[in-house]
C-alpha positions as CSV (number, residue, x, y, z in Angstrom):
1,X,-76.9,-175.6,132.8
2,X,-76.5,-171.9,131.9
3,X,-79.6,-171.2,132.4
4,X,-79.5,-172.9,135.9
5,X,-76.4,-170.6,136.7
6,X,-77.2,-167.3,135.3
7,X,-80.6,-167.4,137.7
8,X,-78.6,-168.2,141.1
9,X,-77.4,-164.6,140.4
10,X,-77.6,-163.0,143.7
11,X,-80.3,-160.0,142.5
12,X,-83.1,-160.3,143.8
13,X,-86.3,-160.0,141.6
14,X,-90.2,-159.7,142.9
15,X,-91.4,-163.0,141.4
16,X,-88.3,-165.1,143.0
17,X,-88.4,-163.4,146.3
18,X,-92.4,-164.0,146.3
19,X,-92.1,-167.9,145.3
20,X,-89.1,-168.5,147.6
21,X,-91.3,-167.3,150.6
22,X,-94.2,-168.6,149.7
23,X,-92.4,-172.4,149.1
24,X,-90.7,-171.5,152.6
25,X,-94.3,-170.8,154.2
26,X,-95.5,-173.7,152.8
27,X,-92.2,-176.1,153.7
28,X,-93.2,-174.5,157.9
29,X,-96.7,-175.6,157.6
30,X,-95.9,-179.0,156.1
31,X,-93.4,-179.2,159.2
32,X,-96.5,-178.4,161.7
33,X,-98.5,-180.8,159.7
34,X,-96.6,-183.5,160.0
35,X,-96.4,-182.8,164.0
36,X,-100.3,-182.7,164.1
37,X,-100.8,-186.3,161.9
38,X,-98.0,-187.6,164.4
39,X,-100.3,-186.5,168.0
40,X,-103.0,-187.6,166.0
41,X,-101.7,-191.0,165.7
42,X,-100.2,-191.1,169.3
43,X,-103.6,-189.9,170.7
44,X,-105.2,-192.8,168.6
45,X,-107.6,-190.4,167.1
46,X,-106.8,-191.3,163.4
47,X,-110.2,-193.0,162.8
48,X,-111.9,-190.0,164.9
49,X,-113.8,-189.1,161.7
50,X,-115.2,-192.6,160.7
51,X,-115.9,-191.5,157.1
52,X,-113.8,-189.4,154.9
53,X,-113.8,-186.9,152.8
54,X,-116.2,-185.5,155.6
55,X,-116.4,-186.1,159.5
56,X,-120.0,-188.0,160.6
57,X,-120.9,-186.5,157.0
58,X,-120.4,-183.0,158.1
59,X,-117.9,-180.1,157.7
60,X,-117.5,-179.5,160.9
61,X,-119.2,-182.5,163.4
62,X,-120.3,-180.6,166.2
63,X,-122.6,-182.8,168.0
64,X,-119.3,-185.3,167.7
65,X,-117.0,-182.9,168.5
66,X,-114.3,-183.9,171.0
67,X,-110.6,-184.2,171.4
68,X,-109.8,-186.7,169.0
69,X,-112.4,-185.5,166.4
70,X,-110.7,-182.4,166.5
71,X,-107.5,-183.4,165.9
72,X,-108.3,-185.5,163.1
73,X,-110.7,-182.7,161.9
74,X,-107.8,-180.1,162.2
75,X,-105.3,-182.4,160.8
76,X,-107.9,-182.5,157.5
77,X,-108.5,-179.0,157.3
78,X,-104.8,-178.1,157.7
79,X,-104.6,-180.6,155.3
80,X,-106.9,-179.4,152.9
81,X,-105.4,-175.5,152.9
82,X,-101.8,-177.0,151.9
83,X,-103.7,-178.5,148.5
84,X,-105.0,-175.2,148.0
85,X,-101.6,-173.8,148.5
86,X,-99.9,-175.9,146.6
87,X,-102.0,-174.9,143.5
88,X,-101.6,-171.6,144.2
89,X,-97.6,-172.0,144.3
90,X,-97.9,-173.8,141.1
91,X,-100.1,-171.3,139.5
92,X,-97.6,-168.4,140.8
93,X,-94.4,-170.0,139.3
94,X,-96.1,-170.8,135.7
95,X,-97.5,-167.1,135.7
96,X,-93.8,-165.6,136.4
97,X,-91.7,-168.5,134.6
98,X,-89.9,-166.1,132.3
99,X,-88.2,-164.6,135.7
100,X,-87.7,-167.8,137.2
101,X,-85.4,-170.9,136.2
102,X,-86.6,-173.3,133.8
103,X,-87.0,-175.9,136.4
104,X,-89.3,-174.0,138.7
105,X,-92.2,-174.1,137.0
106,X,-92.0,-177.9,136.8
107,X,-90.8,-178.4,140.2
108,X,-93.8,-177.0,141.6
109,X,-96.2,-178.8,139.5
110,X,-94.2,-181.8,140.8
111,X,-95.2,-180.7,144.5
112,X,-98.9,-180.3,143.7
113,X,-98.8,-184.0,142.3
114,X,-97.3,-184.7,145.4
115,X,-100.2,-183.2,147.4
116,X,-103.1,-185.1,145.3
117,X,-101.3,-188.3,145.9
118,X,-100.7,-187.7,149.5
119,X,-104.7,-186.4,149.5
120,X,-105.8,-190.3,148.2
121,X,-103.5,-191.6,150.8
122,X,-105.3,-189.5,153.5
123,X,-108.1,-191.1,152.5
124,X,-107.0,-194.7,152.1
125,X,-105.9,-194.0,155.9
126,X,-109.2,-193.8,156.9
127,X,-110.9,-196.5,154.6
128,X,-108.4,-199.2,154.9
129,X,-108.4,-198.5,158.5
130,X,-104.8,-197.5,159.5
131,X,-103.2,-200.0,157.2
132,X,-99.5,-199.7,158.7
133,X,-97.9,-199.6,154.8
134,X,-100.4,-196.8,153.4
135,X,-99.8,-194.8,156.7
136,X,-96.2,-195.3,156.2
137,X,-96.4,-194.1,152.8
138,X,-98.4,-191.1,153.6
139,X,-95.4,-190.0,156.2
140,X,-93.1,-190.7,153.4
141,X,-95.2,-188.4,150.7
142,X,-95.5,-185.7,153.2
143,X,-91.4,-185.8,153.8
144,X,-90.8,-185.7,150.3
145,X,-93.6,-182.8,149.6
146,X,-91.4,-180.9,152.7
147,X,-88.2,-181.4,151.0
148,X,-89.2,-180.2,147.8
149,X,-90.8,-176.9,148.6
150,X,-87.9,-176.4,151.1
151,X,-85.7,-177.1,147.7
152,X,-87.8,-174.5,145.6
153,X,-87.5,-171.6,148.4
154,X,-83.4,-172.4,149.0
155,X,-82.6,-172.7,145.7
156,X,-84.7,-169.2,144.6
157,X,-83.7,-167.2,147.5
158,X,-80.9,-164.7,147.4
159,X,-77.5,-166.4,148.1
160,X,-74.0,-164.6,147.6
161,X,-72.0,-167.5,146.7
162,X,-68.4,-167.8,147.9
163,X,-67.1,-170.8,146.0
164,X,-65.4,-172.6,149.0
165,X,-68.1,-175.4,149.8
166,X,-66.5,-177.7,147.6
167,X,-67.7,-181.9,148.4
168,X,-69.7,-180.4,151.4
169,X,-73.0,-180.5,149.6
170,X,-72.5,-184.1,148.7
171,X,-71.7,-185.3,152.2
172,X,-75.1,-183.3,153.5
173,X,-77.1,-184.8,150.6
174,X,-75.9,-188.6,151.9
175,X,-76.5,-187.4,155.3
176,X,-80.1,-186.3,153.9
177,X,-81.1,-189.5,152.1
178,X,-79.7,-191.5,155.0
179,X,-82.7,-189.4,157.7
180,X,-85.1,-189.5,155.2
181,X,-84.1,-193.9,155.4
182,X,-84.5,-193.6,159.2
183,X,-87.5,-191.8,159.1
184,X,-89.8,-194.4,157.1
185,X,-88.2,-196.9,159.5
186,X,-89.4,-194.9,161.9
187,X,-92.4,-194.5,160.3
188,X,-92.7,-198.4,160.2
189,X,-92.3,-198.6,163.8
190,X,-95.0,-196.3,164.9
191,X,-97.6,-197.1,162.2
192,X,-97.2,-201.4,163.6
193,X,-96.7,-200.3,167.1
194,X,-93.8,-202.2,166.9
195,X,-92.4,-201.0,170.1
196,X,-95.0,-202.1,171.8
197,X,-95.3,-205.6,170.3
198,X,-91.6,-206.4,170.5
199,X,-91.4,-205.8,174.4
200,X,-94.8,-207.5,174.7
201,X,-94.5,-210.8,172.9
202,X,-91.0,-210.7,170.5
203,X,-93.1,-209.5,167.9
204,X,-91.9,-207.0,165.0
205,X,-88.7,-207.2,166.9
206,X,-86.6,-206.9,163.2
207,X,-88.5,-203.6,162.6
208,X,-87.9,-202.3,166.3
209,X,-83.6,-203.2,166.3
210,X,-83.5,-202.2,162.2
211,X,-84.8,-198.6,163.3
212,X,-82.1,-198.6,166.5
213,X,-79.4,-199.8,164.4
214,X,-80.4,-197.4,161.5
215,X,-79.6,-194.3,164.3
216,X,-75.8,-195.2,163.3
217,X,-75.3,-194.1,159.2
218,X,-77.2,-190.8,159.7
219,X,-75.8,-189.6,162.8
220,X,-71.9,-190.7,161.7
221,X,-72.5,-189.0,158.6
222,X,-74.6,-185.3,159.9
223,X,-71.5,-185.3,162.3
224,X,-68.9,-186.1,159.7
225,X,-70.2,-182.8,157.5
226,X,-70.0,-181.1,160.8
227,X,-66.5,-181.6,161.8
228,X,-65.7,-181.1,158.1
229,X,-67.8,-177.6,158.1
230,X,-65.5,-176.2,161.0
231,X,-62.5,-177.3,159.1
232,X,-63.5,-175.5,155.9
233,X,-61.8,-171.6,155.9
234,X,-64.2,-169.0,154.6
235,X,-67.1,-170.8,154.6
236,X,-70.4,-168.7,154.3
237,X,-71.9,-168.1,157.3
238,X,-75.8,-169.7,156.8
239,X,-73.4,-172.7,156.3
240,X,-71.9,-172.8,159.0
241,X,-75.4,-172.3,161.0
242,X,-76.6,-174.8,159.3
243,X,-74.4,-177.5,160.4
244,X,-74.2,-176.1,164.1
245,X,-78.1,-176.7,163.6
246,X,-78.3,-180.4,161.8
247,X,-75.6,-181.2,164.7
248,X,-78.0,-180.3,167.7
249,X,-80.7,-181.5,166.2
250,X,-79.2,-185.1,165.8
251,X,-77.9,-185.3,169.5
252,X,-81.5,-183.9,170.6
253,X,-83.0,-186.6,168.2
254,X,-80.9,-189.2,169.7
255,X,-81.8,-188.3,173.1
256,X,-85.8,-188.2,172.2
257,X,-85.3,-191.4,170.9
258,X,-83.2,-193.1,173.9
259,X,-86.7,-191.4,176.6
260,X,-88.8,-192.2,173.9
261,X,-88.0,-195.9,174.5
262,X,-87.4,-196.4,178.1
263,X,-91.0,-194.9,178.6
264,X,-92.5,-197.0,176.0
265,X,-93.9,-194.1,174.4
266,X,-96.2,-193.5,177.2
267,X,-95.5,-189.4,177.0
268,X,-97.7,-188.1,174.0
269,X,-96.0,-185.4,173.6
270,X,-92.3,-187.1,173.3
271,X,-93.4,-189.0,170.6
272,X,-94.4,-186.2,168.6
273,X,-91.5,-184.1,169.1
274,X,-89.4,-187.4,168.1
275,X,-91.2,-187.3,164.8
276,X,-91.3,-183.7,164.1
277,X,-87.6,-182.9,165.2
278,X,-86.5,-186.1,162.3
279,X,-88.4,-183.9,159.7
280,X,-86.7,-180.8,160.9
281,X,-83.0,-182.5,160.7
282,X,-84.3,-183.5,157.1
283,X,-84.7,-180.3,156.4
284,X,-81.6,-178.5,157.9
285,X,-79.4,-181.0,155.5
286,X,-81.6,-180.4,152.6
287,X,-81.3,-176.8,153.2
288,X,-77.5,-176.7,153.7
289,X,-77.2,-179.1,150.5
290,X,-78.9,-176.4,148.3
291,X,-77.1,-173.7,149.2
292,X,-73.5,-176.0,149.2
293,X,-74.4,-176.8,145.4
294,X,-75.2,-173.0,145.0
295,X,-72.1,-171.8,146.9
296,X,-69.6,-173.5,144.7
297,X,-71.2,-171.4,141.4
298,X,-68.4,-168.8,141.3
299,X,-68.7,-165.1,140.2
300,X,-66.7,-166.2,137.3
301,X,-69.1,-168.8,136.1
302,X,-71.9,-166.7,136.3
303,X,-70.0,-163.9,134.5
304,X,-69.4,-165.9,131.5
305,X,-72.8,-167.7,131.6
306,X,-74.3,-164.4,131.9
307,X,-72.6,-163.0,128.8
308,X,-74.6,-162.3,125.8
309,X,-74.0,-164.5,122.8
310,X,-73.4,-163.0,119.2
311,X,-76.7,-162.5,117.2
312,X,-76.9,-164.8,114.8
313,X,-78.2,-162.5,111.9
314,X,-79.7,-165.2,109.3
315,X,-82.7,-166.2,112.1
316,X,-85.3,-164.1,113.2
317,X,-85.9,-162.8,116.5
318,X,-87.4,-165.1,119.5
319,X,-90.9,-164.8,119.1
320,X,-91.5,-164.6,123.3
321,X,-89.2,-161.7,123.5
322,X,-88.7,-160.1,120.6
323,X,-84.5,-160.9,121.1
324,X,-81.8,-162.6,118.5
325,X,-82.1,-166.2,119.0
């Protein structure tokens, strides 16, 4: 625990500041992935590329090329670079882990496991031919891949905590898990067409009114943290943003939602933004959670973790650094 709190010291070193932006790069381009796999989905180009890991057994099909090959191709190769990333990010906090927190190391080796898995899903996409639970799991691996690099760059970046967030972080972590509930609902929707089906023939119905009903929990709860945010004296400013944010985002999420059904998601693009602006409320509570939980590490706490403990003379000297055990 020391060790957690001495390293949300507000000094900045090169090898945080470099794996905080690089895990906040990665969290954006996770975001606009997630946006592509949803247009490729609405523009029913997800078995574009009948094979996989290729397209017609090429890198690039361009006797094939068209729209919908090249949004699946894209999504693939978009895809593809995040793996790469991911090992990089990995590689970058193992290299530098005696200037980083313990956990950080391990963190991002959990996010590149999350990457292979959600790789083999990708591909089970294509083979088992839009199963609607593997494409709902793949939406759910990519939300938890976002959250977790979004994690690693809040918790890593250079905060000056003022020790006045108090149960805040708690109420946008609940708020959190309760989107990230909604959004495989959602996710179960879209990947049955259940829309569709229930105003068609009464089918899927249960899955359609669960996701309506399920608007209620996250939205009474991202408002509740609001209301309490503007209530809180001497909050720190990103926090307050970040509520003012996670509030429009839910009332524009709500609204997407409420189009998104009376024009039976006939308007592409509305669907998409539906999915991608879910993902981006995820991450504005995630975001506000992590910095809550750091806010509420006083000066005090990391004075007196920081403080150096007496040698203990009858043991040698760490063998890493050469300092009294």
């Amino acid at each position: 625990m020391a060790d957690v709190i001495v390293h949300q010291s507000t000094v900045e070193s090169p090898p945080r500041s470099r794996v905080s932006r690089f895990a906040l790069a990665m969290a954006a381009e996770t975001l606009f992935l997630m946006a592509l796999g949803s247009a490729t989905r609405v523009m029913n180009a997800g078995l574009a590329c009948p094979d996989w890991p290729l397209c017609y057994g090429e890198l690039v099909p361009r006797q094939q090329m068209n729209f919908q090959v090249f949004l699946e191709w894209f999504h693939r190769l978009t895809a593809s670079s995040m793996g790469i990333f991911a090992i990089a990010l990995a590689a970058m906090a193992w290299w530098y882990r005696r200037s980083l927190p313990r956990w950080a190391p391990w963190t991002t080796t959990f996010a590149l496991g999350l990457v292979l898995v959600q790789g083999l899903l990708g591909g089970l996409t294509v083979t088992e031919l839009l199963r609607f639970d593997i494409v709902t799991a793949h939406l759910g691996t990519a939300l938890l891949f976002f959250v977790t690099l979004l994690s690693i760059g809040m918790a890593l970046m250079p905060h000056q905590g003022m020790g006045t967030a108090g149960k805040l972080p708690w109420i946008g972590l609940t708020a959190a898990v309760l989107v990230f509930c909604q959004s495989i609902l959602g996710a179960l929707v879209a990947s049955q067409w259940a829309l569709h089906q229930c105003l068609s023939d009464s089918g899927l119905c249960l899955v359609m009114h669960s996701h309506i009903a399920g608007v209620v929990p996250p939205t009474i709860a991202t408002l509740t943290l609001v209301v309490l945010v503007w209530r809180t004296p001497a909050l720190h400013p990103t926090l307050r943003k970040l509520a003012s944010m996670a509030s429009g985002l839910v009332l524009l999420q709500i609204l997407l939602g409420i189009a998104t059904f009376k024009l039976r998601l006939q308007v592409e693009p509305l669907t998409v933004l539906h999915q991608a602006i879910g993902a981006a409320l995820l991450g504005t509570l995630v975001a506000f959670t992590v910095l809550g939980l750091r806010d509420n590490v006083t000066v005090e706490s990391i004075a007196t973790a920081s403080a150096p403990s007496a040698p203990v003379d009858s043991f040698p000297g760490d063998r890493a650094t050469g300092q009294p055990v």
